[in-house]
C-alpha positions in Angstrom: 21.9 -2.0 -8.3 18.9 0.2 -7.6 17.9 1.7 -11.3 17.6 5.7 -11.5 14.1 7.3 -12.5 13.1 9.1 -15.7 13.4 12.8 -14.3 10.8 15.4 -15.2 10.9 18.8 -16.5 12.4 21.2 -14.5 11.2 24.4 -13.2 13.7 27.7 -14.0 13.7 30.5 -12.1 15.9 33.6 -13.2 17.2 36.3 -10.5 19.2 38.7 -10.9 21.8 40.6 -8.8 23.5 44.5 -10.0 23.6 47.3 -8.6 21.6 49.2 -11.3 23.1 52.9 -10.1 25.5 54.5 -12.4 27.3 57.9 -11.9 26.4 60.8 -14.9 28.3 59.8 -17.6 28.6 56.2 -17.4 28.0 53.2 -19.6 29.2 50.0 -18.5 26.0 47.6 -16.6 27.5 45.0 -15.0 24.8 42.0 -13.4 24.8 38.6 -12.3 22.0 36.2 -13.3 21.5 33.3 -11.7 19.9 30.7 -13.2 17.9 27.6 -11.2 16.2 24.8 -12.2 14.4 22.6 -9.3 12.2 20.1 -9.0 14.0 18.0 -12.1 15.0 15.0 -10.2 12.8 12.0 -10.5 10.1 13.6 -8.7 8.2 17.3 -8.7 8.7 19.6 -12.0 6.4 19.8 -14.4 5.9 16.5 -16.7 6.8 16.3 -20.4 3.5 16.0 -21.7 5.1 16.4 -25.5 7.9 13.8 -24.7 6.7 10.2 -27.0 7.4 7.0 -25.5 10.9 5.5 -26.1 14.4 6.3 -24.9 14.3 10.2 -23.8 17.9 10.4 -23.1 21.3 8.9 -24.9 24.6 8.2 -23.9 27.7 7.3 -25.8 31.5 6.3 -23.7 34.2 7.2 -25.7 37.4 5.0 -24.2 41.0 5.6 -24.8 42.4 2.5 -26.1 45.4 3.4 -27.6 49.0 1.9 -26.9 49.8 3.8 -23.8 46.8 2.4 -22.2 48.7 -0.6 -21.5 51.7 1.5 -19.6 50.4 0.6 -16.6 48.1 -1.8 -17.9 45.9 -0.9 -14.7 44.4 2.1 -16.7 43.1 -0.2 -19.4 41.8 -2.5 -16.6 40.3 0.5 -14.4 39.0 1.6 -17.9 37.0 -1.2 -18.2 35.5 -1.8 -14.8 34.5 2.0 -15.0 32.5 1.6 -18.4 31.1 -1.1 -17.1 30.1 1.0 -13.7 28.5 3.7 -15.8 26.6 1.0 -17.8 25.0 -0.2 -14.6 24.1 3.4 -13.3 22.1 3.7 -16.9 18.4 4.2 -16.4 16.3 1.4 -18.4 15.0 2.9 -21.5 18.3 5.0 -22.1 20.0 4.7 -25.7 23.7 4.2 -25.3 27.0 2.9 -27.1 30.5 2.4 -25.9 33.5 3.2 -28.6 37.3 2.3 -28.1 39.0 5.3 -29.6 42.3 5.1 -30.8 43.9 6.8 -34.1 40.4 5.6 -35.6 37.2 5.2 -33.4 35.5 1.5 -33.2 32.4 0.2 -32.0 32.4 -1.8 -29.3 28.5 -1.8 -28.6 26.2 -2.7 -29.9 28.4 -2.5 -33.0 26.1 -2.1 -35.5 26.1 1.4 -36.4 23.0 2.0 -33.6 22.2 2.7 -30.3 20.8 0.1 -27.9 18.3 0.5 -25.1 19.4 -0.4 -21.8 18.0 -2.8 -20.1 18.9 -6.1 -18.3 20.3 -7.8 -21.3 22.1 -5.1 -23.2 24.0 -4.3 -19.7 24.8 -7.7 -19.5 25.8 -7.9 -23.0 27.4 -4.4 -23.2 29.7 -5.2 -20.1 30.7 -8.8 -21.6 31.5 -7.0 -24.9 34.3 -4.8 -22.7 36.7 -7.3 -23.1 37.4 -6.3 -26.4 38.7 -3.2 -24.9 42.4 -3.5 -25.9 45.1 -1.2 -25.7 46.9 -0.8 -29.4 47.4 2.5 -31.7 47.4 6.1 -31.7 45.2 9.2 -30.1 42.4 10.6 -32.6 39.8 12.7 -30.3 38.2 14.2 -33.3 37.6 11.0 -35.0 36.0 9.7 -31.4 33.7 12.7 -31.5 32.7 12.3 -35.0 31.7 8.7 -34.3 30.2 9.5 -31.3 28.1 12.1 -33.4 27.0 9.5 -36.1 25.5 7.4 -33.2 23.8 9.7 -31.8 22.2 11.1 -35.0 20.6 7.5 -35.8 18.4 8.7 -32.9 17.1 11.9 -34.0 14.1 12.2 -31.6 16.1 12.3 -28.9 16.9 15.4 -27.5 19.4 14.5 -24.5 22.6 13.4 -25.6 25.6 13.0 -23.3 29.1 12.2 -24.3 31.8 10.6 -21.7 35.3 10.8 -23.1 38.6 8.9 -21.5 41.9 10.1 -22.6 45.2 9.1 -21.3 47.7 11.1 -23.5 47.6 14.1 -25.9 45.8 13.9 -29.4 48.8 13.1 -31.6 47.8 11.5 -34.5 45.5 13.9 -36.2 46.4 17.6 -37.6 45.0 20.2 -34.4 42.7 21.2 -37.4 41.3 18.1 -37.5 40.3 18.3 -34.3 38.8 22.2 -34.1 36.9 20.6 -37.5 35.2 17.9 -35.3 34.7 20.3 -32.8 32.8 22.8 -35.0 30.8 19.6 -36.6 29.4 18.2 -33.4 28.8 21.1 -31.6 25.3 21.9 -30.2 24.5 18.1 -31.3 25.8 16.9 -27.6 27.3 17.7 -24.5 30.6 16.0 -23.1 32.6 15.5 -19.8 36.3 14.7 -20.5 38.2 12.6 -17.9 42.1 12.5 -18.0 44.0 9.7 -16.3 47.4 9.9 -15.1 49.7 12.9 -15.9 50.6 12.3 -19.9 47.6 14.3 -21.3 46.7 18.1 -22.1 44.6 19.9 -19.9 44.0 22.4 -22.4 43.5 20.2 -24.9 40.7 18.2 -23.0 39.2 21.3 -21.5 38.9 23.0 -25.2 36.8 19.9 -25.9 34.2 20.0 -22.7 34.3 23.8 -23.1 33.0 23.3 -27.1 30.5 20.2 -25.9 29.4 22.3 -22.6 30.8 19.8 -20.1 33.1 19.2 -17.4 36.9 18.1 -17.7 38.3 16.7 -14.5 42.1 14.7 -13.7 41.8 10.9 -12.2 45.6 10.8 -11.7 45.3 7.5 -9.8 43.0 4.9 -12.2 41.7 3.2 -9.4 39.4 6.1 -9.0 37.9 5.8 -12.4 34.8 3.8 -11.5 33.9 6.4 -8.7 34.0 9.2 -11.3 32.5 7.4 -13.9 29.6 5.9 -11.6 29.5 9.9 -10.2 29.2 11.4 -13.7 26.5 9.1 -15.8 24.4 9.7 -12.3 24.5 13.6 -13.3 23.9 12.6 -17.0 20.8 10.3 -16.0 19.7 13.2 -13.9 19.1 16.1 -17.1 15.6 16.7 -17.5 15.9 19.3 -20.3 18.3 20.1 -23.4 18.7 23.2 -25.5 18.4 25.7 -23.0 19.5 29.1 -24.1 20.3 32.4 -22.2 18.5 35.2 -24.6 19.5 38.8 -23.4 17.6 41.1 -25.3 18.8 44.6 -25.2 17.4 48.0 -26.5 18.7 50.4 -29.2 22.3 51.4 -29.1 22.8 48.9 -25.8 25.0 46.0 -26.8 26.4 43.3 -24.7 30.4 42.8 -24.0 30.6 39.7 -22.6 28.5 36.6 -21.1 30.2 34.1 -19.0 29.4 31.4 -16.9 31.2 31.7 -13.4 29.0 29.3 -11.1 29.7 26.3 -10.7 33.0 27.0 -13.3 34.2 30.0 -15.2 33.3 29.4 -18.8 33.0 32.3 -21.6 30.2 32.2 -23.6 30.4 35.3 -25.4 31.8 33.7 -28.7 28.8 31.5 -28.7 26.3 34.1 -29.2 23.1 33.0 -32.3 20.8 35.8 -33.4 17.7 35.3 -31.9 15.3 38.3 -33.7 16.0 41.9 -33.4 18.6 43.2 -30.8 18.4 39.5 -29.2 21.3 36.7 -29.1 21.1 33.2 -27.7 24.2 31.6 -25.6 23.9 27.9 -25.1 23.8 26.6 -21.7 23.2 22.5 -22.4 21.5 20.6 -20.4 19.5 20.8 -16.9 18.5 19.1 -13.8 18.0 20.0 -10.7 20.9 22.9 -10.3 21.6 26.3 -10.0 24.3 28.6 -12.6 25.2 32.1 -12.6 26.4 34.0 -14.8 28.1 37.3 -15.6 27.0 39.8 -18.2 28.8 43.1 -18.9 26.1 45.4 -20.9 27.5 48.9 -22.8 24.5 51.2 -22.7 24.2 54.9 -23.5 25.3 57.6 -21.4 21.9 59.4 -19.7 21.8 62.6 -17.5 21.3 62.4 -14.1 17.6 61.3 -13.1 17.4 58.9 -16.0 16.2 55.3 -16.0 16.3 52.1 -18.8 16.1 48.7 -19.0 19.6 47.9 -20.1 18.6 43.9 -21.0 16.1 41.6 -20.5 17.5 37.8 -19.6 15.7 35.3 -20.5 16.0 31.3 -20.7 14.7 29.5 -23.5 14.1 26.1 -24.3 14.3 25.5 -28.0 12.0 22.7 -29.3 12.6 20.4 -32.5 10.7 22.2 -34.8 12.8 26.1 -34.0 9.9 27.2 -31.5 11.4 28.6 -28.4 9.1 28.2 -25.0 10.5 31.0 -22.6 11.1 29.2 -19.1 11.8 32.3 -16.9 13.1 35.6 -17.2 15.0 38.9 -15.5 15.7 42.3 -16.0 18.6 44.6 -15.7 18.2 48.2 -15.4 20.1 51.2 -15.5 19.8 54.4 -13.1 21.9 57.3 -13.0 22.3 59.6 -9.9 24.5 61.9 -8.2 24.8 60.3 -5.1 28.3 59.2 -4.9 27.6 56.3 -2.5 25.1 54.9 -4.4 26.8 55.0 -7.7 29.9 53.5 -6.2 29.1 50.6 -4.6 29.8 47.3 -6.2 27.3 44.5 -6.1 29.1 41.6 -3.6 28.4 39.1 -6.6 29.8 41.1 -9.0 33.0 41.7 -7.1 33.0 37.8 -6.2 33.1 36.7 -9.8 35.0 39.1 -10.9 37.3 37.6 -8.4 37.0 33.8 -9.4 37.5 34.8 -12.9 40.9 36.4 -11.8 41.8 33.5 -9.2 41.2 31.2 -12.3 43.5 33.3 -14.5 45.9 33.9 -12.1 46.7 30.3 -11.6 46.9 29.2 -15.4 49.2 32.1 -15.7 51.5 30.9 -13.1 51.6 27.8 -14.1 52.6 28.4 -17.3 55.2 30.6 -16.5 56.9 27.9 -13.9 56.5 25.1 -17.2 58.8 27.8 -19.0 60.9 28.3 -16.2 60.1 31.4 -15.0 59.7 30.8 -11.1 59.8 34.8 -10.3 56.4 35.0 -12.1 55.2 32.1 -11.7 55.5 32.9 -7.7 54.0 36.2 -7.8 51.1 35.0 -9.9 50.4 31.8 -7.7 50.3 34.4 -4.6 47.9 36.3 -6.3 45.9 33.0 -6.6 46.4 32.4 -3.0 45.3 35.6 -1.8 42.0 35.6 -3.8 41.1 31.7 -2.9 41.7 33.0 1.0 39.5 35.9 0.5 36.8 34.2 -1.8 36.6 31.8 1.0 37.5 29.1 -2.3 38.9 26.6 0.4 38.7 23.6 -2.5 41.2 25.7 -4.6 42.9 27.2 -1.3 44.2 23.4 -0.6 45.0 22.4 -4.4 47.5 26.0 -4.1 48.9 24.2 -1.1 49.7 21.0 -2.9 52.1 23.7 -5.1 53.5 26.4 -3.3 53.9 26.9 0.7 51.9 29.8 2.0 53.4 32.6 3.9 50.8 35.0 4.5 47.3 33.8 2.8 46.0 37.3 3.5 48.8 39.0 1.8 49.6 36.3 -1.1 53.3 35.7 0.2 54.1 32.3 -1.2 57.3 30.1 -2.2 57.0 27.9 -5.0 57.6 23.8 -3.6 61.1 22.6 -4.7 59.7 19.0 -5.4 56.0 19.6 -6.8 54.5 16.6 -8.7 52.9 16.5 -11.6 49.6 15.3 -10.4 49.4 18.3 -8.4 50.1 20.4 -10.8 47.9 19.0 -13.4 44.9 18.9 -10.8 45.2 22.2 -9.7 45.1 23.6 -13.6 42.3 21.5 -14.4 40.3 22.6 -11.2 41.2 26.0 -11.7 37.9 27.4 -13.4 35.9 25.9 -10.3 34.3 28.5 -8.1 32.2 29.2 -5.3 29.2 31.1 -4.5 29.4 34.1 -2.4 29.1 33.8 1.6 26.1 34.7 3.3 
């Protein structure tokens, strides 16, 4: 197998979209910024002249091995062949670990409280040491993370460090405040991407975990497609350039900000998240980059101005924190704030706004309805699911469009007139939830 590059540092631009008119009174600024990073693949971006030799990047698998693993024993099978898929796609020089996680976490490799360094012999060995992935005990995600944590804190002067997680089933055998414990302790220290298989697991169990570890949660009903999404998702991991990027908003006296969320490529809130960052300034974490784009949403409160006035309402900047508390500014935006008393001007809504705005609700709309149909309430959960419908048509969100399909048969798409499926499984159901909070950009 062909062996990824070291990428280099990427290059961040920062644009931003509003429309910065307000009528005389008002005090609400809403923008969308849209982050990009290019040219941090394995070739182009700037190098990293301050990065010292050794492995710049580490990765540690977290595999469900309790007893329902075995129930079909395919997933603890498919388990296996897609660890060892993910350790082939691992770029020499990497530091990585696999741990079977049951209602304890264990060591599998290297197994000796360390990270080893890929290369041709500790794939080899890492793949042959697989086979003591064997299904037998409970469900402990916290304790997984933990370990997870340890590991990658043997490493300290690496900065990249990627978790995958593999759950089959819910996390039953700790206390939920063990888990929002673990959560709280490993935050910041690494990023995540959860991966349920089959139907017996939580999606908003999983998805509180990647939304903590600023990752991606995603359903592999059938476990023959596990080596395909693991092969798919260390590629992505192999493919971060950068870590510890923040999104600083600065904003000026008496402005504050009322939210930040992330709505491109998923709807994530990040307002919770905010770290002072010097007077009037906060910091939201964003993770790690490559070669992307994100954009996100921020709702500023600013003070009411007669008719003719003009402010910057916040300045959006991304940062990239180093080891020793420094922050390097990578790019930067501003959103401003003009009131008039042209009615058309003041009126009009900026297309991205209204388009995330949108997602956000299509997002909502579906969890809602979904919920309501688990308690049994079909008359709600059809008029929320036809809201969903309606906005997936309009957004042009074909991907989530065809999931709604899978759940309810569409009437009128324009309209949202929809009739919830007598016979729905719960693959579709579970696939559509999890996939809810993925949207798309707005059409040219």
């Amino acid at each position: 197998m062909a062996r990824l590059t070291k990428p280099e540092l990427p290059s961040f631009t920062v644009d931003v979209f509003q429309n910065e008119y307000l009528s005389e009174g008002a005090r609400e600024v809403d923008a969308i910024v849209r982050a990009t990073a290019t040219g941090g693949g394995t070739s182009g971006g700037r190098p990293l002249a301050d990065r010292t030799e050794g492995p710049e990047a580490a990765v540690v698998v977290m595999v469900d091995c309790s007893g329902s693993m075995d129930y079909p024993s395919s997933k603890i099978r498919a388990a296996r062949e897609a660890t060892a898929t993910a350790i082939d796609t691992l770029r020499d020089g990497v530091a990585f670990a696999v741990v079977a996680g049951t209602h304890e976490a264990r060591e599998v490799y290297p197994g000796d409280g360390t990270l080893a360094v890929a290369d041709a012999a500790t794939r080899h060995a890492a793949k042959q040491a697989l086979r003591r992935l064997t299904p037998g005990g409970g469900t402990a995600i916290g304790t997984w993370l933990r370990k997870a944590d340890r590991l990658f804190l043997t490493r300290r002067d690496i900065t990249i460090r990627h978790g995958i997680l593999l759950t089959d089933g819910r996390n039953e055998h700790e206390k939920p405040e063990a888990l929002t414990a673990a959560l709280d302790a490993v935050s910041g220290h690494f990023t995540c991407d959860c991966r349920g298989v089959g139907t017996d697991w939580e999606v908003a169990e999983l998805r509180r975990v990647s939304t903590a570890l600023l990752g991606t949660v995603d359903i592999v009903a059938d476990p023959e497609g596990l080596a395909d999404d693991f092969r798919a998702m260390m590629a992505d991991a192999m493919g971060k350039g950068v870590a510890d990027v923040g999104l600083r908003v600065w904003t000026p006296q008496h402005a504050t900000v009322g939210f930040v969320k992330q709505v491109a490529p998923a709807v994530a809130d990040l307002t919770e998240r905010r770290t002072e960052a010097g007077p009037r300034a906060g910091d939201y974490p964003t993770g790690s980059w490559g070669d992307e784009s994100r954009d996100y949403h921020l709702c500023l409160r600013v003070p009411a101005a007669a008719v003719g006035s003009e402010m910057l309402a916040a300045r959006v900047s991304l940062v990239l924190t180093r080891p020793d508390g420094t922050a390097e500014v990578l790019s930067q935006g501003l959103v401003k704030a003009i009131w008039t008393d042209d009615l058309a001007s003041s009126t009009r809504i900026s297309p991205q706004v209204a388009h995330y705005t949108g997602q956000a609700e299509l997002a909502e709309s579906i969890q809602l309805g979904l919920e309501a149909h688990r308690s049994g309430d079909i008359d709600q959960a059809t008029a929320k699911l036809g809201k969903a419908v309606r906005l997936a048509h309009a957004s042009g969100n074909e991907d989530t469009f065809r999931l709604l399909q899978k759940v309810v048969d569409v009437v009128d798409p324009k309209e949202g007139t929809v009739r919830f499926r007598k016979h729905v499984s719960e693959a579709d159901e579970m696939t559509l939830e999890t996939r809810s909070t993925k949207t798309v950009r707005v059409k040219k």
